[in-house]
mmCIF file of the N, C-alpha and C atoms, coordinates in Angstrom:
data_MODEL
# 
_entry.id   MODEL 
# 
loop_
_atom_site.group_PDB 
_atom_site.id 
_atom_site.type_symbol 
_atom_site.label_atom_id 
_atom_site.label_alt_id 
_atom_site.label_comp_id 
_atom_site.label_asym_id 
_atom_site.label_entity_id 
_atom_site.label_seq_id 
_atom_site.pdbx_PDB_ins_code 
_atom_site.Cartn_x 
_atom_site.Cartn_y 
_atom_site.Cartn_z 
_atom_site.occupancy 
_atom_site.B_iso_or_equiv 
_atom_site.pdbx_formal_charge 
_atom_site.auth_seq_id 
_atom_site.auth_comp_id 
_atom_site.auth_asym_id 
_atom_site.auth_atom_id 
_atom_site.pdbx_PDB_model_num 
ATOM 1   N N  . UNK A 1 1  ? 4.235  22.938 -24.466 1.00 0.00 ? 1  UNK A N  1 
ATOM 2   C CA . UNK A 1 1  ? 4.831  22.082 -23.455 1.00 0.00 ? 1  UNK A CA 1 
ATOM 3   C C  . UNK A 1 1  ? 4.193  20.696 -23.435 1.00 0.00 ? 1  UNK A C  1 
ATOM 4   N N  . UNK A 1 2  ? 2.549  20.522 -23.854 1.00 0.00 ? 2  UNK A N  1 
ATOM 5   C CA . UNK A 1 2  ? 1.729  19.072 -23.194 1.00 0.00 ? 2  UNK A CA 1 
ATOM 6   C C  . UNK A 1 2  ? 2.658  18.665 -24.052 1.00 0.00 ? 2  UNK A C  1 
ATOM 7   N N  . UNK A 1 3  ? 2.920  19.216 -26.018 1.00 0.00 ? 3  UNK A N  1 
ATOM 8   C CA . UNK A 1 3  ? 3.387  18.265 -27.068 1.00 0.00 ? 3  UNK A CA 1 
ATOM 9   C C  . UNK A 1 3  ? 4.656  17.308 -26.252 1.00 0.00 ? 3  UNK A C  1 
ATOM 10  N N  . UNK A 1 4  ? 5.572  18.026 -25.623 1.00 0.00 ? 4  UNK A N  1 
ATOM 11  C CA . UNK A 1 4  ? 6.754  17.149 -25.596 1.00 0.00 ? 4  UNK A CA 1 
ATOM 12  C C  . UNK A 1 4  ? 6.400  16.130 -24.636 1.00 0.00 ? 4  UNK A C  1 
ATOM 13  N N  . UNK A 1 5  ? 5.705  16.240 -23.872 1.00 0.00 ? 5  UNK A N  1 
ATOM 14  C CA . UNK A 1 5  ? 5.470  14.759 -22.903 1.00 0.00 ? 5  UNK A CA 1 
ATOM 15  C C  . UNK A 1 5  ? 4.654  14.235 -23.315 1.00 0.00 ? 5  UNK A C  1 
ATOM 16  N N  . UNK A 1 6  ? 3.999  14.386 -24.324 1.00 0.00 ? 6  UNK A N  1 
ATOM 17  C CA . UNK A 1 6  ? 3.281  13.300 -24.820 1.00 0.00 ? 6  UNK A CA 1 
ATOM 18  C C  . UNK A 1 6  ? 3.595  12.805 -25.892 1.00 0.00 ? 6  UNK A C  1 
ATOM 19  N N  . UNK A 1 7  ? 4.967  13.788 -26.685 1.00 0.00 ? 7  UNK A N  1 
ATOM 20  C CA . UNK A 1 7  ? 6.132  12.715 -27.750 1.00 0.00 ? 7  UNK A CA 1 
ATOM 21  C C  . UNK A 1 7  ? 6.765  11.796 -26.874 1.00 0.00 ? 7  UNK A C  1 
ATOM 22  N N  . UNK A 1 8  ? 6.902  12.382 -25.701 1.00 0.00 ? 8  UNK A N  1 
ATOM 23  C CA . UNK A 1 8  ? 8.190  11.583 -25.083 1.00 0.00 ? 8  UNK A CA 1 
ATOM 24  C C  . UNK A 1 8  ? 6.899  9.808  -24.388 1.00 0.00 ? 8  UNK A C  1 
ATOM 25  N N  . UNK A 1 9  ? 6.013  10.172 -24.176 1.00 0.00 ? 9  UNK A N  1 
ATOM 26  C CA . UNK A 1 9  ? 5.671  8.697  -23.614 1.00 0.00 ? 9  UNK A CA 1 
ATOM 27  C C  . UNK A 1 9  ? 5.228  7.953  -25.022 1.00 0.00 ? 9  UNK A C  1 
ATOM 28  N N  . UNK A 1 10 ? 4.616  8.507  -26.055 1.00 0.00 ? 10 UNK A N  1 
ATOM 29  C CA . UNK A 1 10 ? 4.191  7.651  -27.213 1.00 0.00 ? 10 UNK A CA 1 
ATOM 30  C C  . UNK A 1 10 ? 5.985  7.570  -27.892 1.00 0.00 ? 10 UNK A C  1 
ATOM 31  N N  . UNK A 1 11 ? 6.902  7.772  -28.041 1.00 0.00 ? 11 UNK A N  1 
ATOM 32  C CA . UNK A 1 11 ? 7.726  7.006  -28.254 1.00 0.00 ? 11 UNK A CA 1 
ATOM 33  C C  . UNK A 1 11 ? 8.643  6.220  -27.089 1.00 0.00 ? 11 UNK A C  1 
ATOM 34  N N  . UNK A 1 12 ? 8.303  6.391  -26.358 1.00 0.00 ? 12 UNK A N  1 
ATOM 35  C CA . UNK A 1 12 ? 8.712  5.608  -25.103 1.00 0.00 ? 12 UNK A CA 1 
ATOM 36  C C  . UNK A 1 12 ? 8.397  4.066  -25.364 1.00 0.00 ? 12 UNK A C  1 
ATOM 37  N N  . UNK A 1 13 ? 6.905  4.131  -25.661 1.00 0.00 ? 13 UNK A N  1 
ATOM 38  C CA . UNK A 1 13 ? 6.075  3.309  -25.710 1.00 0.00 ? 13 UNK A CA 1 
ATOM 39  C C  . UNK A 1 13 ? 6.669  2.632  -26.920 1.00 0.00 ? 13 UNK A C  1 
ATOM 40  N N  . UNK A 1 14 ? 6.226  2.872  -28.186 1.00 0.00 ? 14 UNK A N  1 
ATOM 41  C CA . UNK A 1 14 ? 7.392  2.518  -29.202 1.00 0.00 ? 14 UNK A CA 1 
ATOM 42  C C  . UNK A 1 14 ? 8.473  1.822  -28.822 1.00 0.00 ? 14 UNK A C  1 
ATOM 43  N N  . UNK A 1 15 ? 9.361  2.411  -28.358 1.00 0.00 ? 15 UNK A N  1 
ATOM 44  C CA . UNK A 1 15 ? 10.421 1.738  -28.293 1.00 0.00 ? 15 UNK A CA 1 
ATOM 45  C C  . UNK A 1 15 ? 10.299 0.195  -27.502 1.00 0.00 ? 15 UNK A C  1 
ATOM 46  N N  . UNK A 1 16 ? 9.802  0.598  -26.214 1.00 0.00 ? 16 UNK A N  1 
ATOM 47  C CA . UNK A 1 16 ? 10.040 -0.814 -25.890 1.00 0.00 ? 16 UNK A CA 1 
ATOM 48  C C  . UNK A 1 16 ? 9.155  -1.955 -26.530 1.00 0.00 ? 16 UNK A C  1 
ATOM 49  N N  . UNK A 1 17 ? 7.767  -1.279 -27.070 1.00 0.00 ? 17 UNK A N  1 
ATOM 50  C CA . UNK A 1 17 ? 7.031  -2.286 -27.962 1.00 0.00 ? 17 UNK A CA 1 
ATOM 51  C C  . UNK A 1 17 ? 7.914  -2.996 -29.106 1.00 0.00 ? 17 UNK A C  1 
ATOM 52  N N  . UNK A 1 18 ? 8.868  -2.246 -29.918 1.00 0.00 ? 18 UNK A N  1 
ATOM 53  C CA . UNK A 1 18 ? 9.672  -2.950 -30.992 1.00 0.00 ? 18 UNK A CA 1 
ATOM 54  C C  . UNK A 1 18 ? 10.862 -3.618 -29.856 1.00 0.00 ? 18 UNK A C  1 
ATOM 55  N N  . UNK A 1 19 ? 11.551 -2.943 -28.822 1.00 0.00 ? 19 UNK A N  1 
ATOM 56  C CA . UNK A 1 19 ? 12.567 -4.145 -28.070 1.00 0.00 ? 19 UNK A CA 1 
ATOM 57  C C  . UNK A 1 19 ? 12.321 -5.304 -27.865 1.00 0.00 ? 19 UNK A C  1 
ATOM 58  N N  . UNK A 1 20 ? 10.507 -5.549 -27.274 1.00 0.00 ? 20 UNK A N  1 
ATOM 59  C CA . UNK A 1 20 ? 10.067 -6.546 -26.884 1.00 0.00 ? 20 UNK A CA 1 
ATOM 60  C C  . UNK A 1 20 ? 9.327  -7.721 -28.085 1.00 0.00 ? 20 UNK A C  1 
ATOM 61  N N  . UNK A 1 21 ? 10.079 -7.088 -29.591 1.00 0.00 ? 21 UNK A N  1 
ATOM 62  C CA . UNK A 1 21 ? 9.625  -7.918 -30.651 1.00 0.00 ? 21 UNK A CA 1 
ATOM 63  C C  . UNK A 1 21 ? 7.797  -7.720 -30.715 1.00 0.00 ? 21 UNK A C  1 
ATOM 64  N N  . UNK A 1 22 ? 6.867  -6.766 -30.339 1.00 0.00 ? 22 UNK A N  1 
ATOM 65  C CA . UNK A 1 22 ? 5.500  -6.959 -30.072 1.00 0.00 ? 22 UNK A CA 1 
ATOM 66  C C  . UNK A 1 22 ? 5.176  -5.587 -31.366 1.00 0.00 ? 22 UNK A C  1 
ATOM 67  N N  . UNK A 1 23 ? 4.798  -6.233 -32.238 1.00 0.00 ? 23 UNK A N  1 
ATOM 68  C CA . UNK A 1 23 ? 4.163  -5.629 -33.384 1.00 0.00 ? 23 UNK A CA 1 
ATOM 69  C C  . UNK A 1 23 ? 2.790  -4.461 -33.298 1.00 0.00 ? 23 UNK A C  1 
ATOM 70  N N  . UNK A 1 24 ? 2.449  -3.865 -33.847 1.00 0.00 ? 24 UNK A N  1 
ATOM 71  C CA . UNK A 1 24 ? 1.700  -2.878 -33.052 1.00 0.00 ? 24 UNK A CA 1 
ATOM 72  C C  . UNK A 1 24 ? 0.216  -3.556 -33.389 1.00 0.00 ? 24 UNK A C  1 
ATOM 73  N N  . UNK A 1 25 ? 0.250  -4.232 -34.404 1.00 0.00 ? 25 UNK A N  1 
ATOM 74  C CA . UNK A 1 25 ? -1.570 -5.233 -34.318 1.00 0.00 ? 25 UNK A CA 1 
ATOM 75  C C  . UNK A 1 25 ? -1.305 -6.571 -33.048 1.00 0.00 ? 25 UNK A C  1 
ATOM 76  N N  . UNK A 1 26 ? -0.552 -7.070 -32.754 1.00 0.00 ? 26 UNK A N  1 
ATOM 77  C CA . UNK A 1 26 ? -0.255 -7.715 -31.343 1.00 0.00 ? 26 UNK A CA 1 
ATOM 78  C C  . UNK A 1 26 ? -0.671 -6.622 -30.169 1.00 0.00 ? 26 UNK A C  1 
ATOM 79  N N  . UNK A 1 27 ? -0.127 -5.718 -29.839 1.00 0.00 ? 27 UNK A N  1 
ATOM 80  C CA . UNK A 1 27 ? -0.303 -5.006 -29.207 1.00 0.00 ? 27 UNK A CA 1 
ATOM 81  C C  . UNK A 1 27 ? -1.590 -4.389 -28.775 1.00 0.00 ? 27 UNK A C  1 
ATOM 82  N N  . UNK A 1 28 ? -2.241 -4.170 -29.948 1.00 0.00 ? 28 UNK A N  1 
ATOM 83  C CA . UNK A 1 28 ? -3.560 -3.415 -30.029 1.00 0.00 ? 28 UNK A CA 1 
ATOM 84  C C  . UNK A 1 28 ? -4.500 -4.483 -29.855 1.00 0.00 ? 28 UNK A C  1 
ATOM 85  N N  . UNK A 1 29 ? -4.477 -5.757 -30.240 1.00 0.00 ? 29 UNK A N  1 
ATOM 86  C CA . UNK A 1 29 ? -5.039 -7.431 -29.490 1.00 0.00 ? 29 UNK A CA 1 
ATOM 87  C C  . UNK A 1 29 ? -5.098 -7.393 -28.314 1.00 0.00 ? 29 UNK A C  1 
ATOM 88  N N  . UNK A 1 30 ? -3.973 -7.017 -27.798 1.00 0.00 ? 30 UNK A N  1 
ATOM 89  C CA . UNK A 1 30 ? -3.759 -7.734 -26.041 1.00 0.00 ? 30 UNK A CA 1 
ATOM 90  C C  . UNK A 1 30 ? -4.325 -6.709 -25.072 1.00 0.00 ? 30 UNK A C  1 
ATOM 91  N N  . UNK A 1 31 ? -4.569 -5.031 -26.110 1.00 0.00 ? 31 UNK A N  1 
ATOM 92  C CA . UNK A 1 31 ? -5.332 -4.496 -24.753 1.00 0.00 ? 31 UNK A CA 1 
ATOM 93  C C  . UNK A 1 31 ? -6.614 -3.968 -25.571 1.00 0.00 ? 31 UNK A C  1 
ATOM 94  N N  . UNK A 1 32 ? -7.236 -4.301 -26.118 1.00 0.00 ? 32 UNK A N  1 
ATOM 95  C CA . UNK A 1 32 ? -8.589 -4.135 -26.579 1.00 0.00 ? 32 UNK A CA 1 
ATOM 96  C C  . UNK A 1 32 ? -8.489 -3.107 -27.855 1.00 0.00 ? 32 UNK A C  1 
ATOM 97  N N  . UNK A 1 33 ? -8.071 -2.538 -28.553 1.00 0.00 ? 33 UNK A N  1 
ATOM 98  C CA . UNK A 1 33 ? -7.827 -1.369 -29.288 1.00 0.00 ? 33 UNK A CA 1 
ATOM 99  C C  . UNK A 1 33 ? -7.903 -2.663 -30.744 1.00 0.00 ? 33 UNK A C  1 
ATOM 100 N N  . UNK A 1 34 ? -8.431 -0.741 -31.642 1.00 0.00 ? 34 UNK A N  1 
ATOM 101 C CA . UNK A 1 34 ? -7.773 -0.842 -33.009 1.00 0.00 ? 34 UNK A CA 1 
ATOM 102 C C  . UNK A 1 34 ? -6.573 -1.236 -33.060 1.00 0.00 ? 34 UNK A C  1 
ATOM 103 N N  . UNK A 1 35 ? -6.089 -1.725 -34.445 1.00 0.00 ? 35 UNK A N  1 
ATOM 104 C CA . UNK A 1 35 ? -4.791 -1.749 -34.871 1.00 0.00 ? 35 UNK A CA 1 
ATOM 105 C C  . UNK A 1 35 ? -4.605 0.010  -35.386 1.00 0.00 ? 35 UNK A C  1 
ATOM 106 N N  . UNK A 1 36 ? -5.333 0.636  -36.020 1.00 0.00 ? 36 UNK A N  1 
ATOM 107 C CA . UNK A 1 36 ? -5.339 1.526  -36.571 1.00 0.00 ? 36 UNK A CA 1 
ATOM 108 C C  . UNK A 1 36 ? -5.208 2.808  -35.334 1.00 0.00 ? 36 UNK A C  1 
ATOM 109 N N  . UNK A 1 37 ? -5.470 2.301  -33.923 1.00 0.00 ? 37 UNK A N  1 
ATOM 110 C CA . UNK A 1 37 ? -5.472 3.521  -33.179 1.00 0.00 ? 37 UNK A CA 1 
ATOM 111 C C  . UNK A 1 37 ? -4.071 3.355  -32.439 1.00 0.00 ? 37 UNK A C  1 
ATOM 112 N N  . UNK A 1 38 ? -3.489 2.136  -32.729 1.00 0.00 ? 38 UNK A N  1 
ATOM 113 C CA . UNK A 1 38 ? -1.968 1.961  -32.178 1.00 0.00 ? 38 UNK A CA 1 
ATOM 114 C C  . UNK A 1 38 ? -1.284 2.977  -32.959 1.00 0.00 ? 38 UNK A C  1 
ATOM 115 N N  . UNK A 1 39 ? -1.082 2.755  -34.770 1.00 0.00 ? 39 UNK A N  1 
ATOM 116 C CA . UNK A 1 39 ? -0.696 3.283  -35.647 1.00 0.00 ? 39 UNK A CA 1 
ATOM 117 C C  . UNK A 1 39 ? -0.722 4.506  -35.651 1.00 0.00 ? 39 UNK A C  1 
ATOM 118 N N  . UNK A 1 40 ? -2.092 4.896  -34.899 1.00 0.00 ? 40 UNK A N  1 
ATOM 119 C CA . UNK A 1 40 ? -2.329 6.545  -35.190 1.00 0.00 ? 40 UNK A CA 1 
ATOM 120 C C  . UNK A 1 40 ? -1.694 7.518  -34.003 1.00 0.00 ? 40 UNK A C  1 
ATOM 121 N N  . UNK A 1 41 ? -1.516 6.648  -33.227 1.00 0.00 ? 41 UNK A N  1 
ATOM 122 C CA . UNK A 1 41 ? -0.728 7.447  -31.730 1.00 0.00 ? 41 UNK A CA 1 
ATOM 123 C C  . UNK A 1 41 ? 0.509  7.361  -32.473 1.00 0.00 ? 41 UNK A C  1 
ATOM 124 N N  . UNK A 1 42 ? 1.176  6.352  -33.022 1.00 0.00 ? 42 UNK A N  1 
ATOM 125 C CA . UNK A 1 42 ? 2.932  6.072  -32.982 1.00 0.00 ? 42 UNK A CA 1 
ATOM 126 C C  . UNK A 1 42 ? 3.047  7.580  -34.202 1.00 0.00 ? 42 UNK A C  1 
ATOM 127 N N  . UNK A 1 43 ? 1.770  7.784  -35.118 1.00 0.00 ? 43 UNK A N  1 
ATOM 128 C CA . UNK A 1 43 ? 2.257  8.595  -36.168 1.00 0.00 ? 43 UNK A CA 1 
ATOM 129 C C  . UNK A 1 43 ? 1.801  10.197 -35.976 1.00 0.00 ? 43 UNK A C  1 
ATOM 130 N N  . UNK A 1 44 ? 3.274  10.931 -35.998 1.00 0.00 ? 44 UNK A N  1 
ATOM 131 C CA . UNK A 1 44 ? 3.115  12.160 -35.773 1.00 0.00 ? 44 UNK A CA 1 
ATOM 132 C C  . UNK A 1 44 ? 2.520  12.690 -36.237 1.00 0.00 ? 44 UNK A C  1 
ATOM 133 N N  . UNK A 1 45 ? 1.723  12.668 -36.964 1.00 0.00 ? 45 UNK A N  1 
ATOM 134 C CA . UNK A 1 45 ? 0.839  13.578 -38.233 1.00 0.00 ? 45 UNK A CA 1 
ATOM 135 C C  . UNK A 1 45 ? -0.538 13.359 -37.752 1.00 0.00 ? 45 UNK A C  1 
ATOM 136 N N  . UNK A 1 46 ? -0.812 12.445 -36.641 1.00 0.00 ? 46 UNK A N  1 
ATOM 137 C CA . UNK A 1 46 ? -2.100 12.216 -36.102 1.00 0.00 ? 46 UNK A CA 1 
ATOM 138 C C  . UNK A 1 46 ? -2.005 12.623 -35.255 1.00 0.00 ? 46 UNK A C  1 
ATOM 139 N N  . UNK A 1 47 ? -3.405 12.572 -34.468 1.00 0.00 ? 47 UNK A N  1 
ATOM 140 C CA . UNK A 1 47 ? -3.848 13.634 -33.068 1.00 0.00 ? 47 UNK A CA 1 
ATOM 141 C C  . UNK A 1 47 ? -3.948 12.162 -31.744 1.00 0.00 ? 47 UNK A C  1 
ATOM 142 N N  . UNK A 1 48 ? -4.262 11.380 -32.382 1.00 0.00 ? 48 UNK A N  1 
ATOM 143 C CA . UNK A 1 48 ? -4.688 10.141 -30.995 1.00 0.00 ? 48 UNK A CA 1 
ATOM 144 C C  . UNK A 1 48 ? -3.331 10.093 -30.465 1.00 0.00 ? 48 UNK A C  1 
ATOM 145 N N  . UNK A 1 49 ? -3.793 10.120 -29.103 1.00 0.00 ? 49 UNK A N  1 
ATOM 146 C CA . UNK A 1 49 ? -2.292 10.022 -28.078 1.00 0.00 ? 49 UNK A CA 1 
ATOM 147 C C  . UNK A 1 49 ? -3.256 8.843  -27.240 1.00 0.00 ? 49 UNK A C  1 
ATOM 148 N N  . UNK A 1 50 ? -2.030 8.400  -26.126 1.00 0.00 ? 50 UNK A N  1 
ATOM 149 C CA . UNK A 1 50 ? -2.628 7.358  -25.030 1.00 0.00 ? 50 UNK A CA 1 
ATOM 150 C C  . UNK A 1 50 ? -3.371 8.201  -23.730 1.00 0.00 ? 50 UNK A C  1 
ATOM 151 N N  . UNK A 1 51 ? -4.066 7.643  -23.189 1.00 0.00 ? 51 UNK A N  1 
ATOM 152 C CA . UNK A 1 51 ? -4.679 7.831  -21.777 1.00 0.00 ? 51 UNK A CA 1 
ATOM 153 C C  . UNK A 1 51 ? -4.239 7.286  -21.002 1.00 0.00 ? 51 UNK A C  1 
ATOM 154 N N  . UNK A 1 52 ? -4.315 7.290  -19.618 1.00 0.00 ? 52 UNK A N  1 
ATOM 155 C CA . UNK A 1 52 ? -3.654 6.782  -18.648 1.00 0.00 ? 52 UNK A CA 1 
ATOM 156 C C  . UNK A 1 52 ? -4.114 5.291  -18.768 1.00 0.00 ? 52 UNK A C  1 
ATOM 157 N N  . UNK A 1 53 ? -5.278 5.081  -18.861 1.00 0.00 ? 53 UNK A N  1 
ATOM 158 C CA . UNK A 1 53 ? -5.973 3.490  -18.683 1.00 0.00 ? 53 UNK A CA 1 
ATOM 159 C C  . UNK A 1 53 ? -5.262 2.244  -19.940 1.00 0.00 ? 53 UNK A C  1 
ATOM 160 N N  . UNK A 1 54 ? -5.455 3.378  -21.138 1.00 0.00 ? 54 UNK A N  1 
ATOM 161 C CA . UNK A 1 54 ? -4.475 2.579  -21.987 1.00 0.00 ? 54 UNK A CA 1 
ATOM 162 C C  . UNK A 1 54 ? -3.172 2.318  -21.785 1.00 0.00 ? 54 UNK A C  1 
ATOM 163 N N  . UNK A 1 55 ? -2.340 3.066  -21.301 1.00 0.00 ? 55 UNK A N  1 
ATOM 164 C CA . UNK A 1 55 ? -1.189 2.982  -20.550 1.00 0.00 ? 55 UNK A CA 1 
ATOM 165 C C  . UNK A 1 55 ? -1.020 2.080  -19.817 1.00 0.00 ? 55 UNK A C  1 
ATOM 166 N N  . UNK A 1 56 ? -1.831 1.594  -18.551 1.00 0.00 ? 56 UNK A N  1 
ATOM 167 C CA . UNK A 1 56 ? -1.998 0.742  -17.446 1.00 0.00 ? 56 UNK A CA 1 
ATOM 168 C C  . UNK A 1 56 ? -1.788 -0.673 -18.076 1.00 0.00 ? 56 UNK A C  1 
ATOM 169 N N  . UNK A 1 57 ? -2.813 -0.647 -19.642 1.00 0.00 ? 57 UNK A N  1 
ATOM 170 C CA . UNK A 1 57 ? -2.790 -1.997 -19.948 1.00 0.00 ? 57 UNK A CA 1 
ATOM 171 C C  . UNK A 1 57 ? -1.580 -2.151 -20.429 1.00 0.00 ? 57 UNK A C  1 
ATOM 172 N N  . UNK A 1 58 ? -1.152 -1.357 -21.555 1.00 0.00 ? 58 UNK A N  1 
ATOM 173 C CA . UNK A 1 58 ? 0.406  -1.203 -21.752 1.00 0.00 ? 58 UNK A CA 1 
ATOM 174 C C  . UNK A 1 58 ? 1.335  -2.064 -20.893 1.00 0.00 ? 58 UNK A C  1 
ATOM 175 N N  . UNK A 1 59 ? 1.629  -1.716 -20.182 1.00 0.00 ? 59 UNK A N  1 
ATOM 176 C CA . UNK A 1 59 ? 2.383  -1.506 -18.773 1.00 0.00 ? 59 UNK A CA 1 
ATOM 177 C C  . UNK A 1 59 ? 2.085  -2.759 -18.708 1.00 0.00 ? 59 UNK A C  1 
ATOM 178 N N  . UNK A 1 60 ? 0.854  -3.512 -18.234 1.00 0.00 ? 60 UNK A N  1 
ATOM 179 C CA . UNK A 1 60 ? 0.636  -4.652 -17.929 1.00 0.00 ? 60 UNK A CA 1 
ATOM 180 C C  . UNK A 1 60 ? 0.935  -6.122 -19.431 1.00 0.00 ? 60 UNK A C  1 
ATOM 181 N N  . UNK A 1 61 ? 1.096  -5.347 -20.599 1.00 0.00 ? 61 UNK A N  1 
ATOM 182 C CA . UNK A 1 61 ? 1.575  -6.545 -21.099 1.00 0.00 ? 61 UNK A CA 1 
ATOM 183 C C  . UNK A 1 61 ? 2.976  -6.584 -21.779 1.00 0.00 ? 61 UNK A C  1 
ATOM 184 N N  . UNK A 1 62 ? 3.750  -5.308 -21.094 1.00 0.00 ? 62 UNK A N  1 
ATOM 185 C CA . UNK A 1 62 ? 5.261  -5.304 -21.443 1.00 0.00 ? 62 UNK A CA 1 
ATOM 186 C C  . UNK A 1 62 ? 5.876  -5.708 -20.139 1.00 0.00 ? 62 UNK A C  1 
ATOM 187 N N  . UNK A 1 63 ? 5.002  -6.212 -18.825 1.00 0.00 ? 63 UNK A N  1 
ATOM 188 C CA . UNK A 1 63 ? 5.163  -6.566 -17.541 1.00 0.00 ? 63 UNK A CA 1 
ATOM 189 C C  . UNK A 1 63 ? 6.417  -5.533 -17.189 1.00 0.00 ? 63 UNK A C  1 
ATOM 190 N N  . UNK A 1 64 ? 5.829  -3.929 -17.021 1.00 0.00 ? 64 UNK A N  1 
ATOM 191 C CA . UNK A 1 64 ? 6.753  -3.175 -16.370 1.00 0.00 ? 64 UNK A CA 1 
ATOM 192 C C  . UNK A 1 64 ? 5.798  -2.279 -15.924 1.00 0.00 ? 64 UNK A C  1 
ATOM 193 N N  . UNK A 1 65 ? 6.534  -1.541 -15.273 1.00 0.00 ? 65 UNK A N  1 
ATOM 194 C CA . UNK A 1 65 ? 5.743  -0.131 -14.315 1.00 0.00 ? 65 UNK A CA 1 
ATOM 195 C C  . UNK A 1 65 ? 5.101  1.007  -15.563 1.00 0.00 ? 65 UNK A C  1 
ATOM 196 N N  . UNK A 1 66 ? 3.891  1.808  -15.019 1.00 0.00 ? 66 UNK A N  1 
ATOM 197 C CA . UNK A 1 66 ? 3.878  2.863  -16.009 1.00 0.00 ? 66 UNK A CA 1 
ATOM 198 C C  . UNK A 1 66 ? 4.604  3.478  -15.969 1.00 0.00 ? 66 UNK A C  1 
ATOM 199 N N  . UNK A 1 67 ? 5.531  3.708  -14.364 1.00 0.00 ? 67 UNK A N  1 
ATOM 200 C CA . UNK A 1 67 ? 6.389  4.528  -14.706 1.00 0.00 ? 67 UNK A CA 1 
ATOM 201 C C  . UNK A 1 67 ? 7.565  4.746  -15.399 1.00 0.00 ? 67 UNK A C  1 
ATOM 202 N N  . UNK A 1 68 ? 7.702  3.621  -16.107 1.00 0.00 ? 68 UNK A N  1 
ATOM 203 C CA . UNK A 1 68 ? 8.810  3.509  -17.419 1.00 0.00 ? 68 UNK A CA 1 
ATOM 204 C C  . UNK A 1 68 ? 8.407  4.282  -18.877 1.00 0.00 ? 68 UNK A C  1 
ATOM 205 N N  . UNK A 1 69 ? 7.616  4.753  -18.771 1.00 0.00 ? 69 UNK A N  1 
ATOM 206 C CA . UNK A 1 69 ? 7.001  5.369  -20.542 1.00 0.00 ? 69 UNK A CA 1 
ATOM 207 C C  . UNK A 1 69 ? 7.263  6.683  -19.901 1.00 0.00 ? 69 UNK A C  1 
ATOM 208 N N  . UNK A 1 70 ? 7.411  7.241  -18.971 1.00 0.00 ? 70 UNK A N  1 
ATOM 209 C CA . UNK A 1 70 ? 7.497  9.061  -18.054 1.00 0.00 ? 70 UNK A CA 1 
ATOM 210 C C  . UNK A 1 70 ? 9.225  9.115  -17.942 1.00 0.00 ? 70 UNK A C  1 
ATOM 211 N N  . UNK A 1 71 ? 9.229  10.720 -18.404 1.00 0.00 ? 71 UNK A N  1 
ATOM 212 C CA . UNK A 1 71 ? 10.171 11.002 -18.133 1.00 0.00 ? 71 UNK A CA 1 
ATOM 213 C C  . UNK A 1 71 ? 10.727 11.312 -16.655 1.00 0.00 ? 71 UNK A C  1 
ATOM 214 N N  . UNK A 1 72 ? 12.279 10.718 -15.952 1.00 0.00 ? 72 UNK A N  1 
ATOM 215 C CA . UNK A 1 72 ? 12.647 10.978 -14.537 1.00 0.00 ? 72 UNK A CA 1 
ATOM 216 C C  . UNK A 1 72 ? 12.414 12.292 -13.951 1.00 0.00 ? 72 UNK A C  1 
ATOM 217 N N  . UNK A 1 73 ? 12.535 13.327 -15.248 1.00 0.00 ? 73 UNK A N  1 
ATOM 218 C CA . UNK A 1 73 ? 12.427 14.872 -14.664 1.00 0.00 ? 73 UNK A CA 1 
ATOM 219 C C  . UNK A 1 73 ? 11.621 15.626 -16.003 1.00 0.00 ? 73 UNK A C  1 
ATOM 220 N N  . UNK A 1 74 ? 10.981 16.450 -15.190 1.00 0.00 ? 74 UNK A N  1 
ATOM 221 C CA . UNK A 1 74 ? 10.007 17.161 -15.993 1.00 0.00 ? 74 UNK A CA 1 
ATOM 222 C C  . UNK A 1 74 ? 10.632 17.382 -17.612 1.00 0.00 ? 74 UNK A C  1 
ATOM 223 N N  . UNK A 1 75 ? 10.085 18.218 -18.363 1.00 0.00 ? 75 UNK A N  1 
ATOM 224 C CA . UNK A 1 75 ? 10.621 18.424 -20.082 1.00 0.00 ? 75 UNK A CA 1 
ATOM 225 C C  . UNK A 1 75 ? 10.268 19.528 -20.158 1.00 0.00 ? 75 UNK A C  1 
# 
């Protein structure tokens, strides 16, 4: 069960990172991270997922709520 909500916010995340034109080494700049630990969350074959704090910053430089990367109803 954790797997699917935590596919569903790391491509959440994805998505609006490529809507908003923001490359994933941009991304990993603006909130303190590797480039390589952006890469390694977006890729299924790796284990690094986000934390809430990374999230927060997220959130804060796609200027939207965290609650946009969560699904409306459970999975």
């Amino acid at each position: 069960m954790e797997k699917k909500i935590e596919q569903f916010v790391i491509d959440r995340v994805r998505d609006i990172r490529q809507e908003k034109g923001i490359s994933q080494a941009e991304l990993a700049g603006r909130i303190d991270v590797s480039r390589g630990f952006i890469g390694a969350v977006e890729n299924p074959r790796q284990r690094a997922k986000y934390n809430l704090i990374v999230l927060n910053e997220i959130a804060k430089v796609f200027d939207c709520s965290i609650r946009d990367f969560f699904p409306e109803k459970y999975l």
